[in-house]
C-alpha positions as CSV (number, residue, x, y, z in Angstrom):
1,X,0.0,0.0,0.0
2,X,3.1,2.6,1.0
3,X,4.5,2.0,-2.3
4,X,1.8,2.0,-4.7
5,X,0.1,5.6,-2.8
6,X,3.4,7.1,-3.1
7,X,4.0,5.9,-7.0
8,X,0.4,7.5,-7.2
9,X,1.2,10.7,-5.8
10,X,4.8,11.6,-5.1
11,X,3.8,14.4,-2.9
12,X,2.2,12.3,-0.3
13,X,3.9,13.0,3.0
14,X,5.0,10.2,5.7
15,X,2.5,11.9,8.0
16,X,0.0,10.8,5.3
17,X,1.0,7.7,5.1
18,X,0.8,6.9,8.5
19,X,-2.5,8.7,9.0
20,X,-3.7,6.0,6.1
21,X,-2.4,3.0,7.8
22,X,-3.7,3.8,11.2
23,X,-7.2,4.5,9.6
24,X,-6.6,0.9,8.3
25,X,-5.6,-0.3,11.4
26,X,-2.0,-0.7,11.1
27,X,0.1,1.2,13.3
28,X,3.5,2.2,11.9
29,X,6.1,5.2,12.4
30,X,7.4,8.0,9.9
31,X,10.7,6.0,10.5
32,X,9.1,2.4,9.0
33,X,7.3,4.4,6.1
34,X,11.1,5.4,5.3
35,X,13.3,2.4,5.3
36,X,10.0,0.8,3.6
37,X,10.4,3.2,0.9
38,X,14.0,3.1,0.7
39,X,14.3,-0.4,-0.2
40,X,12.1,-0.3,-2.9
41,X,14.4,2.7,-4.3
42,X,12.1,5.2,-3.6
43,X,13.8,8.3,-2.4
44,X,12.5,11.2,-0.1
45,X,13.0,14.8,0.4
46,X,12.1,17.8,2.1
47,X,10.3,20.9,0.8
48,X,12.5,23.9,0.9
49,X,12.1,26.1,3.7
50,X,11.4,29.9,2.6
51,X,11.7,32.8,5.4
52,X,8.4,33.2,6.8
53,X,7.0,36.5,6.3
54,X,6.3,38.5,9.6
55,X,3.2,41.7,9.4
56,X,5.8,43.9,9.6
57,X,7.6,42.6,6.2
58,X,4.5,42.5,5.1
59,X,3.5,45.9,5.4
60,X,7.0,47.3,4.7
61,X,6.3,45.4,1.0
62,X,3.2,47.3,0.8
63,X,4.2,50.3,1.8
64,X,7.7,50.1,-1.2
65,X,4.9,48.8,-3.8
66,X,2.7,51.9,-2.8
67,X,5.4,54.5,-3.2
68,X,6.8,53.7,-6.7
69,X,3.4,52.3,-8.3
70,X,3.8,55.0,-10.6
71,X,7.7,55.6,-10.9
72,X,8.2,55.8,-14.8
73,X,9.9,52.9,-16.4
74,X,13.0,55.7,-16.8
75,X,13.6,56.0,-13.2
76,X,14.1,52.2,-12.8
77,X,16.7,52.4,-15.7
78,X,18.9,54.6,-13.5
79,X,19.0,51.5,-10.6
80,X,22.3,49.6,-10.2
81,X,21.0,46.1,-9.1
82,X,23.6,44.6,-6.6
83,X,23.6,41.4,-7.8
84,X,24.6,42.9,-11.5
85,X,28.6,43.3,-10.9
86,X,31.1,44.6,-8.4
87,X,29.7,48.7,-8.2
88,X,33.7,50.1,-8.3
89,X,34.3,48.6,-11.6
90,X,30.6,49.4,-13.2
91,X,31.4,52.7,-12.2
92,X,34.5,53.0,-13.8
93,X,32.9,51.7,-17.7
94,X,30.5,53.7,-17.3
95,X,31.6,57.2,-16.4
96,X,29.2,57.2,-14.0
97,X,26.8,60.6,-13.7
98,X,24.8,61.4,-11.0
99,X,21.3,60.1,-10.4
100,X,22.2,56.5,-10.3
101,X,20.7,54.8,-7.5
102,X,21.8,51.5,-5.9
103,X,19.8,48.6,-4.8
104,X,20.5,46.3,-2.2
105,X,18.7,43.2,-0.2
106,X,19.9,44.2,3.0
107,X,22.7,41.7,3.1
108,X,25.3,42.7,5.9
109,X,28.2,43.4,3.2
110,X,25.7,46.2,1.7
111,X,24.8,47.3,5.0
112,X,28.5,47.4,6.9
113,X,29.5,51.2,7.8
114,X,32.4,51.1,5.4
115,X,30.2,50.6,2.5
116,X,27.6,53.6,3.4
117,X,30.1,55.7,3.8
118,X,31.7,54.9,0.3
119,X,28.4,55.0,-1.3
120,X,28.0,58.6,0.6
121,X,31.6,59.4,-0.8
122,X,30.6,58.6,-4.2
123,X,26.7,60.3,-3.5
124,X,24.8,57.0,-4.8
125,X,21.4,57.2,-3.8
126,X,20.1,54.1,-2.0
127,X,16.9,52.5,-3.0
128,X,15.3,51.9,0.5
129,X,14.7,48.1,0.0
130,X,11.9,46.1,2.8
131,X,14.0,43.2,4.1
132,X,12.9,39.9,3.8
133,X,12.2,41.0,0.2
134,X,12.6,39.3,-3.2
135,X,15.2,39.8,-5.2
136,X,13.5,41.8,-8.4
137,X,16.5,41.8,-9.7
138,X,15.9,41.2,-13.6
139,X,19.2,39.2,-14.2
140,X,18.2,36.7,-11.2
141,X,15.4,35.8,-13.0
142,X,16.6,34.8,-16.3
């Protein structure tokens, strides 16, 4: 029965499984469903865990969609994407003017004293980014 449910649906859980058998009247562990699945080859795996999202995030995300809803599509040509390339050498090929702004996902290295201060040096404007925020990004996503 383990086998053929799970060959059925792949996403059926070992929690499933033994809710199943004990409605059957067989009572088995998560640990049994396992090994019984691993010797017919089966394999398991976990879902991937995403940051969970607390009301403030929430409302921070909000609150950034709310405020640029109607930025023209020029202003968001002007954004240096910190995932794009290292900002010093960008800078360099292309002369850059004023009016860039940089965007960053809050990780420490972008957040670190010594890095405001050289992005005050070099007056970049920072894109004030929620945390806990996807990466938008356009080059993550291709």
């Amino acid at each position: 029965m383990i086998t053929r449910t799970v060959s059925k649906n792949p996403r059926t859980t070992r929690g499933d499984l033994v809710n199943d058998l004990q409605r059957a009247g067989t009572k088995v562990t998560k640990a049994t469903i396992s090994n019984t699945l691993r010797r017919q080859g089966l394999k398991s795996c976990s879902a991937r865990r995403v940051p969970l999202l607390k009301p403030v995030h929430v409302q921070a995300r909000l609150k950034f969609a709310r405020e640029h809803l109607d930025d023209p599509e020029e202003d968001w040509e002007n954004v240096i994407w910190s995932d794009e390339t290292k900002i010093e050498l960008f800078a360099r090929a292309l002369k850059m003017k004023r009016g860039w702004v940089f965007q960053h996902d809050n990780d420490p290295k972008h957040t670190a004293r010594a890095m405001k201060e050289w992005l005050r040096k070099k007056h970049f404007k920072v894109l004030e980014w929620p945390s806990q925020s996807p990466d938008l990004n356009p080059i993550e996503n291709l």
